[in-house]
Wavefront OBJ file of the C-alpha trace (Angstrom):
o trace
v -27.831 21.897 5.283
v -26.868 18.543 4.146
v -24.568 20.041 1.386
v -23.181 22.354 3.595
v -21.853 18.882 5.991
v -20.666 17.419 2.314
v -18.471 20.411 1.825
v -17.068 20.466 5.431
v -16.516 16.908 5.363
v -14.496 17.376 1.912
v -12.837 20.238 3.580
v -11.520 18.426 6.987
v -10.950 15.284 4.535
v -8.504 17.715 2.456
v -6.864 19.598 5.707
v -6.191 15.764 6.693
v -4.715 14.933 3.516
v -2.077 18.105 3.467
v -1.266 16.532 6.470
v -0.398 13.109 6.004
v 1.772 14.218 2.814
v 3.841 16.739 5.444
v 3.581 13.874 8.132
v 5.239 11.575 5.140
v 7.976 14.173 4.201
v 9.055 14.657 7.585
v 9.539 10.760 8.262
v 11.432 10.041 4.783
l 1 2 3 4 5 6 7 8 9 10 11 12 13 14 15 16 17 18 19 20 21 22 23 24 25 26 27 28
């Protein structure tokens, strides 16, 4: 249970990623 939290934190962590690099290509 515990890994499967580690691997949807590390999931939402990466979704949130993706979209601060779009949120930074649409600003510059």
């Amino acid at each position: 249970m515990q890994f499967k939290s580690l691997k949807n934190i590390e999931s939402s962590f990466r979704q949130l990623r993706l979209f601060g690099i779009v949120y930074l290509c649409v600003c510059t």
